[in-house]
N, C-alpha and C positions, 0 to 999 in steps of 0.2 A: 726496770724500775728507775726514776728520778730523781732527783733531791737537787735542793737549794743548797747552795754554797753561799754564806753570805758573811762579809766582814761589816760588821755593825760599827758604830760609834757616830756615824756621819749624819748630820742634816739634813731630811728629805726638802729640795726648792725646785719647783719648778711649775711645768701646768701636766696634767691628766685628764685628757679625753672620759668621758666615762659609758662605756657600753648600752648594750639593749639589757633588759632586768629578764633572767635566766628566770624567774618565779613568772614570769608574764607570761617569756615564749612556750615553756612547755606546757601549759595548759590550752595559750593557744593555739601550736601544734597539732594536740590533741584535739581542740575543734575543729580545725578543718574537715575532719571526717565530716561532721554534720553538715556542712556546708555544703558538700556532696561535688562541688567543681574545683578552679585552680584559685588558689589563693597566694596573693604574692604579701612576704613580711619582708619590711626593712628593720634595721637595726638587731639582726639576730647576731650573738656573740659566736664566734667560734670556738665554743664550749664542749667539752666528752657529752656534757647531759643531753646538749643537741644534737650531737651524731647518737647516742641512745635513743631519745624519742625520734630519727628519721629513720632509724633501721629498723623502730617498730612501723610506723609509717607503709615503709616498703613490705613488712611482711605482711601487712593486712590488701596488698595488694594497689598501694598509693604510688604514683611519679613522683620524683623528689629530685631538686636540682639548688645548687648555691651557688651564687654569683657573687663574692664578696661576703656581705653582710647581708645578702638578701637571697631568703630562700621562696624557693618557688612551689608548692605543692600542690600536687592534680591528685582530686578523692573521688574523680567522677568512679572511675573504673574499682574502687575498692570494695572488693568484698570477704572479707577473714574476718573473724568474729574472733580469735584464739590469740593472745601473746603466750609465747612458748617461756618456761619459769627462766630461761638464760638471758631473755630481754629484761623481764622485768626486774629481777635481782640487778640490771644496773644502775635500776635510780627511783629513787620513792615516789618519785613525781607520776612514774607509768600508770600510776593507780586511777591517773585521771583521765586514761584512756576508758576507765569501764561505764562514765556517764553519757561519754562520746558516742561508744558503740552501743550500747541502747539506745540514743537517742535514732544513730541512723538505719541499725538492724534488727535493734528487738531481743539482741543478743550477744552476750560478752562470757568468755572462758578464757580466766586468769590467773597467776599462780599469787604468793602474797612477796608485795614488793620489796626492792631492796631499798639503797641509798645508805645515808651517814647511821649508824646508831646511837638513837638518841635516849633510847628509854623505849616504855612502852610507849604504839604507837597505832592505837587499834583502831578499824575501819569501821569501827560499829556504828560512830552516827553517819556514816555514806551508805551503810546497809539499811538503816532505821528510815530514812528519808526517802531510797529506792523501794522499800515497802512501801511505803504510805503511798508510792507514785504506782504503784500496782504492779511492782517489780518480783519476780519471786527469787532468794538468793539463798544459796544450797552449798554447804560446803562437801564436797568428794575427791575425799584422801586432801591432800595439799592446794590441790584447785579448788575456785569459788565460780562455781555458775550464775550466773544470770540470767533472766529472760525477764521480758514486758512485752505479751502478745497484745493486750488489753493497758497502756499505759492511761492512768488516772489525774488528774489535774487534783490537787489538794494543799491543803495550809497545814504548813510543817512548822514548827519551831522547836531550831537549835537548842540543845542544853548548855552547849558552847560555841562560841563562832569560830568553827573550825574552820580555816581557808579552804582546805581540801574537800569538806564536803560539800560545803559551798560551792566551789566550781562544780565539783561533779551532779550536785543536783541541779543546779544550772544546765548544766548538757542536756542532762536525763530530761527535766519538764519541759524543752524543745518539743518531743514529740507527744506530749500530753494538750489533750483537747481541754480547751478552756481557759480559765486562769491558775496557778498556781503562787501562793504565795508562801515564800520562806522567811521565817521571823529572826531575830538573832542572828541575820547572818553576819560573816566577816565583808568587815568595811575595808581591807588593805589595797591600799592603790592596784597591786596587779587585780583584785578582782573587777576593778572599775575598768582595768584595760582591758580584760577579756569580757566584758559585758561590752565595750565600744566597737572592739571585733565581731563582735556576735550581731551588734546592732549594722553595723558596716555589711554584713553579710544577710541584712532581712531581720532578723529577729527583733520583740515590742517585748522592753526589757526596763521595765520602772525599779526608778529607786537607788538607782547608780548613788554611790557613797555613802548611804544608810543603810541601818540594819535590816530593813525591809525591803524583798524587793520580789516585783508583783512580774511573773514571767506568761508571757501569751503564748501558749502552742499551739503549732500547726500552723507557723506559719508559714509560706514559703520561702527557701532559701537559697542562697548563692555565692560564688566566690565573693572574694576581694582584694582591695591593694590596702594595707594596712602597715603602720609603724609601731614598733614595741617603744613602749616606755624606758626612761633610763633606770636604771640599776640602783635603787634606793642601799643595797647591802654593799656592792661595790663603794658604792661613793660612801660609806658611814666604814668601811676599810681602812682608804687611802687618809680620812679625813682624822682615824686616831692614831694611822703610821706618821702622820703630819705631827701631831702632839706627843708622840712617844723621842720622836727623833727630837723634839725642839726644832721642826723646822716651819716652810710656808709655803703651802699648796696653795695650786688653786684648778679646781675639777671645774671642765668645761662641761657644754652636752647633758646636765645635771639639772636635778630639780629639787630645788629649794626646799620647798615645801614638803617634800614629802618626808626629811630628815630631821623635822621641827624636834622630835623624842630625844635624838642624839647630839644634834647639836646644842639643844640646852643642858646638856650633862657635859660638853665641853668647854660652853659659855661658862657655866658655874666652878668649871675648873681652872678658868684664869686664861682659857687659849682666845683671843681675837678672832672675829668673822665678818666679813662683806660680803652682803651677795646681792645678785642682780636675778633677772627672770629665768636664766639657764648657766647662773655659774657662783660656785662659792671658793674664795678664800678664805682660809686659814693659817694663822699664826701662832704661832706656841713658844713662849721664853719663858716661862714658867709651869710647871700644872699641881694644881692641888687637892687632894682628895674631895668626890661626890657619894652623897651618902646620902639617902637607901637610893640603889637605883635597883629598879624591880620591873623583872620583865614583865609584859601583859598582851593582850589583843591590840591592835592600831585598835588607836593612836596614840597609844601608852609603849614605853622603852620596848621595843621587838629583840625577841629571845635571839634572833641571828646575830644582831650586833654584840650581844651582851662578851661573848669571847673576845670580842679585836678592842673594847671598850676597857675590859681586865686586863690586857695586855699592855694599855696606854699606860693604863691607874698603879701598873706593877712601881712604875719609880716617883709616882703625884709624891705630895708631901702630905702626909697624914694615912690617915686608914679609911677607905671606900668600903662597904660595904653591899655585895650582890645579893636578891634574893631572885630562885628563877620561879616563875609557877606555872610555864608550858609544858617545859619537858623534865623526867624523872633523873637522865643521866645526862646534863649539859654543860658538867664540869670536869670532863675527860681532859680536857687542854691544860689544865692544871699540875700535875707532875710534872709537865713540858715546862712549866714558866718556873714550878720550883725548880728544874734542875737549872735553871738559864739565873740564879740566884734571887727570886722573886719569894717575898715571903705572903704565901696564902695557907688559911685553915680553911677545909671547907667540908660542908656534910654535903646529904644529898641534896637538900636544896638552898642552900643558903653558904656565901666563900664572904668572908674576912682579907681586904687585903691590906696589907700594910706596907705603905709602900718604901722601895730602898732608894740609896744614890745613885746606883750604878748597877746595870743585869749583865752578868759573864755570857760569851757564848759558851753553846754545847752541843750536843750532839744529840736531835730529839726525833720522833717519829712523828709524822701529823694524824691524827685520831681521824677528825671528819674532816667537813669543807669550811666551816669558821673555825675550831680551832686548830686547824692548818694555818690559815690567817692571821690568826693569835700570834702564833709561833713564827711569822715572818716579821713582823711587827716589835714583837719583842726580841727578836736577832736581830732587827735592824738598829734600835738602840742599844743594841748590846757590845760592849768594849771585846774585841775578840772575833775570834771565826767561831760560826755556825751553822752544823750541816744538819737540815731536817728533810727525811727522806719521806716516802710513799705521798710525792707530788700528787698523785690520781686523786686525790681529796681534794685538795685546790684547785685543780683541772677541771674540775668540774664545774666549777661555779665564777673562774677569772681566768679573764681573757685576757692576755699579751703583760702578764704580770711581770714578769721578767725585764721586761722591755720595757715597760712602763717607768717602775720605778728604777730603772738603769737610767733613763732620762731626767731623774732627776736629782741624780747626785749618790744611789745607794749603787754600793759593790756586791750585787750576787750575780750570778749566774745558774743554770740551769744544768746539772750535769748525767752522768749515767753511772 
C-alpha cells in the first residue's frame, strides 16, 4: 500500500503537461473490440484503470502492446464473450465493455462492476436501451447475460443522459440494421471523442456534441490511428491545487474549452486566467467564496470536479455552498478535510463550507479517485505534514502526480 507524504504550505508555480482523459480511453479501449482489427491510441496515461481495461482486453483474447503513451491493440483474433467478476470489480468503467461485445459477438457474460463508491449506481437505463435494441438481459446468481441474435435499430430516449449508457449504446447500435436514434443523450466531450474514434474506424455517427445522435449500423469497420483527448478532470485538479496553494500554474497540452464550468467558479473566486488554444494559466492571491455551485450533466459544473473544487473553497473567504444531484454518496472526502481543519456541514446532498485561514496537515485515508484529489490539494495548502494513504484511488485516474507537482515547487513524495 502507498501513501502521499506531503508538507504543505508552499506555492504551487510552474508548468504541467496534462495527459490523455482516462474517461476517453477506456471506453475507447472498449471499442476496439468492434473495430475487429489493430488500433493504434496516442496519448493514453499510464493509469491502473488502463492496465484494468488491457488485461480485460487480453482475456477476451486481444494483442495489446504500449509504447510510451501509445497503445497498440489487435481485436482481429478476439473471441471471449465472459469478464471474469475479478476484472471487472477493478473499475466501473468495465461495464462498457458489454455494448462492445454485443456489438461484435452477439454476446456478453458479466459480473456487476467495481470502481470508486459513489452511491447508487444502477445499469438499468444501459439495460432499458439494450432492450429496445433487441438485446435480451437476464440476471443469474451475480452474473448479467446478454445476448442480441436479432439486434434491432430503434429510437430510445434517455430519462437521464447517462455517459455510460450512452457510450454503451453507442457500441451496441453498431451492429443494428438501419438507423438508431438516441434522445437525451450525454453531450461530455469524451463522448464526442469516442464517437470521432468510432467514425476514424468506419462508423456514420450524427450528432456529435448534441443530445441527439442518429447511429448507422452495419456498417463496415476497421482499425485506426487515433489521439485521446486531454484530461478535462486532470486539468480542473491542478488548476484548484493552483488556487488553494495561492500559486500560478500553467497546464500545457489542455483544452480550454472544455473546462468553461470550472473555471468560471474560479474566475468568480478572484483567481486570474489566460488562455490560449492548448494552454491555460492560472493565478491565485486571493480566493473568495462561490455560491451555489451545483453539480449537473455537461456543460453544467461536472460532479468529478466538485471534490478538488471543495478542497480549494476549504480556506476562500466567506462560505461556498455545494449541492450534488448525480451521485447519492459524493461527500465521502469530507471527514478528510475536516480533520485537515476545514469547517464543512454537509447532508447527503447538499455541504456548507465555511471557509478558514489556514488547513493543519493530518493523517487521512483517500475514499475514491477525486476525493483522494481533494485530500492532496488540501495537504498541499496545508501548514504541516500530511500523510493520506490507499494511493490506488488516485492511481487510477493521475498520471505522474507525484512528479508532476514536485516540479513545481510542492514537497510530497510517494512512499510505502
Amino acid at each position: 500500500m502507498g501513501a502521499y507524504q506531503i508538507i504543505g504550505g508552499r506555492p504551487l508555480r510552474g508548468v504541467i503537461p496534462i495527459h490523455g482523459a482516462k474517461n476517453s480511453m477506456l471506453p475507447i479501449l472498449a471499442a476496439t473490440l468492434v473495430s475487429g482489427g489493430t488500433c493504434v491510441l496516442h496519448n493514453c496515461p499510464q493509469i491502473s484503470d488502463a492496465d484494468a481495461a488491457l488485461t480485460i482486453l487480453q482475456s477476451l483474447g486481444c494483442q495489446v502492446k504500449r509504447e510510451g503513451d501509445t497503445l497498440i491493440v489487435d481485436t482481429y483474433a478476439a473471441d471471449g464473450t465472459e469478464i471474469p467478476a475479478a476484472l471487472m470489480q477493478k473499475m466501473r468503467a468495465a461495464v462498457i465493455f458489454l455494448g462492445a461485445l454485443l456489438a461484435r459477438f452477439g454476446r456478453a457474460r458479466l459480473s456487476h462492476p467495481g470502481g470508486c463508491r459513489l452511491g447508487e449506481r444502477p445499469i438499468d437505463l444501459h439495460l432499458m436501451g439494450l432492450r429496445m435494441l433487441g438485446a435480451s438481459c437476464v440476471y443469474e446468481g451475480e452474473e448479467l447475460l446478454c445476448t442480441a441474435h436479432k439486434p434491432e435499430a430503434a429510437t430510445i430516449a434517455l430519462p437521464f443522459p447517462s455517459v455510460g449508457a450512452t457510450e454503451n449504446l453507442l457500441l451496441a447500435a453498431l451492429s443494428c440494421e438501419g438507423e438508431t436514434v438516441l434522445c437525451n443523450a450525454a453531450r461530455e466531450p469524451e463522448i464526442g471523442d469516442l464517437i470521432g474514434f468510432l467514425i476514424a474506424c468506419g462508423a456514420e455517427i450524427e450528432g456529435v456534441g448534441t443530445s441527439v445522435l442518429r447511429i448507422h449500423g452495419r456498417r463496415p469497420l476497421h482499425g485506426a490511428e487515433y489521439t485521446i483527448m486531454p484530461d478535462r478532470m486532470e486539468a480542473a485538479t491542478y488548476l484548484c491545487a493552483a488556487a488553494a496553494t495561492r500559486g500560478e500554474l500553467t497546464l500545457t497540452q489542455a483544452e480550454p474549452n472544455h473546462l468553461c464550468a470550472v473555471t468560471d467558479i474560479l474566475l468568480r473566486g478572484g483567481c486570474e486566467l489566460r488562455q490560449s488554444a492548448r494552454e491555460l494559466t492560472l493565478r491565485c492571491d486571493a480566493l473568495r467564496a462561490v455560491s451555489p455551485i451545483r453539480t449537473a450533466p455537461y456543460p453544467a459544473f461536472p460532479t468529478d470536479a466538485q471534490a478538488p473544487v471543495m478542497a480549494a473553497m476549504a480556506t476562500a473567504e466567506g462560505v461556498s455552498i455545494f449541492e450534488e444531484t448525480v451521485f447519492s454518496d459524493r461527500f465521502r472526502h469530507v471527514p478528510a478535510l475536516r480533520q485537515m481543519g476545514a469547517k464543512i456541514t454537509a447532508t447527503k446532498r447538499c455541504a456548507v463550507v465555511e471557509g478558514v485561514p489556514v488547513l493543519r496537515g493530518a493523517g487521512v485515508e483517500a475514499t475514491d479517485l477525486r476525493g483522494g484529489a481533494a485530500m492532496v490539494i488540501a495537504a498541499l495548502a496545508a501548514q504541516g505534514e500530511s500523510i493520506i494513504t490507499k494511493t490506488e484511488h488516485t492511481e487510477r485516474g493521475y498520471a505522474e502526480l507525484v512528479s508532476s507537482l514536485r516540479a513545481c515547487g510542492a514537497e510530497i513524495s510517494l512512499t510505502e
